[in-house]
Structure formats: C-alpha cells, structure tokens
N, C-alpha and C positions, 0 to 999 in steps of 0.2 A: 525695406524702408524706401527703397528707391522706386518703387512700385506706386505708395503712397504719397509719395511725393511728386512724382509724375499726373496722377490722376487729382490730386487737388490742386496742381496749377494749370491744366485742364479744365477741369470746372471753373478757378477761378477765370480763366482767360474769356468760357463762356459767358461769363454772367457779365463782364465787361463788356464785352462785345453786344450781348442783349440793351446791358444800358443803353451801352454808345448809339444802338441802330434807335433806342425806342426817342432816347431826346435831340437826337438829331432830324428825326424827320416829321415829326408831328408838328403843327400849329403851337406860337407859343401861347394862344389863349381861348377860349372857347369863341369872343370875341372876334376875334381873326379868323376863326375856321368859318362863324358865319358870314363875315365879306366876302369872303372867299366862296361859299358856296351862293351866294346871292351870285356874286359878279359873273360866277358860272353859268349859274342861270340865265342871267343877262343874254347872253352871246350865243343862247338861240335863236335860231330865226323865227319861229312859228311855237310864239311861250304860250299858254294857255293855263288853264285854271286846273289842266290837268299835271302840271310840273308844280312841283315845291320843295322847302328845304324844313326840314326840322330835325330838333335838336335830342339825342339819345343821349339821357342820362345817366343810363348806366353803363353806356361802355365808349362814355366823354368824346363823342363824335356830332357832327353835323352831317344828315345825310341827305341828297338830292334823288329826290323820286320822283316817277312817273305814275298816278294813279289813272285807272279807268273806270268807268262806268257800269260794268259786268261784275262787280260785286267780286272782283278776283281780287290776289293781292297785288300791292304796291310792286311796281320794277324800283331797284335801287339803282342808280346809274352813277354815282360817286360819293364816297366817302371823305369828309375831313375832319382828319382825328386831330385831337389838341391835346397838350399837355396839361395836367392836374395836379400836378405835385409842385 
C-alpha cells in the first residue's frame, strides 16, 4: 500500500509541476506572442523580406523565420508559445 501511495503522489506532483512550468512561461495570448515576435524582429539590424513571423496553429505558437531564396526550408530562429486554455 505504501508503495501505491508513494508512486501516485509522484505522478501527482509531476503533472503539477508540468502545469505549473507550462502556464507559467508561455504568452498569455496569441496576441501578445505576436508583439512580441514583431518587436523581435524589429531589433534587427539588416530586416529583409527574407525574415518573418507567422502564426502555427496547431501547436499555438508564433514563429520568427529566416526564409531563402534556394528553395531550402525555413531557418526557425525563435519561438513564442501562448497559452490556449
């Protein structure tokens, strides 16, 4: 019994500690992730039409890329995730 008990407050402490990290550190709005990745972008020196932000909807993030010319794919250079719930 003591066994079971141990390992389910365990798990529970983990799933806490997952909340706690996931709504604590994300944007509180999709809104906000995109200022924030605009003003990111801002604060290059040398912006071009090869930098931009756009918005993934399915994993509620705003992300700043670097696109080239070469038909390669996008460099990601930062992510900002928001909260959805």
């Amino acid at each position: 019994m003591k066994l079971v008990n141990l390992v389910s407050q365990v798990f529970f402490l983990l799933v806490l500690v997952f909340f706690l990290i996931y709504f604590l550190t994300g944007y509180g709005s999709a809104f906000e992730a995109d200022q924030y990745c605009h003003s990111y972008l801002s604060s290059f020196e040398n912006v071009s039409s090869n930098y931009g932000c756009d918005h993934d909807t399915e994993t509620h993030q705003w992300i700043l890329y670097e696109s080239n010319e070469n038909k390669e794919p996008a460099k990601v250079i930062k992510k900002f995730r928001y909260k959805f719930l």
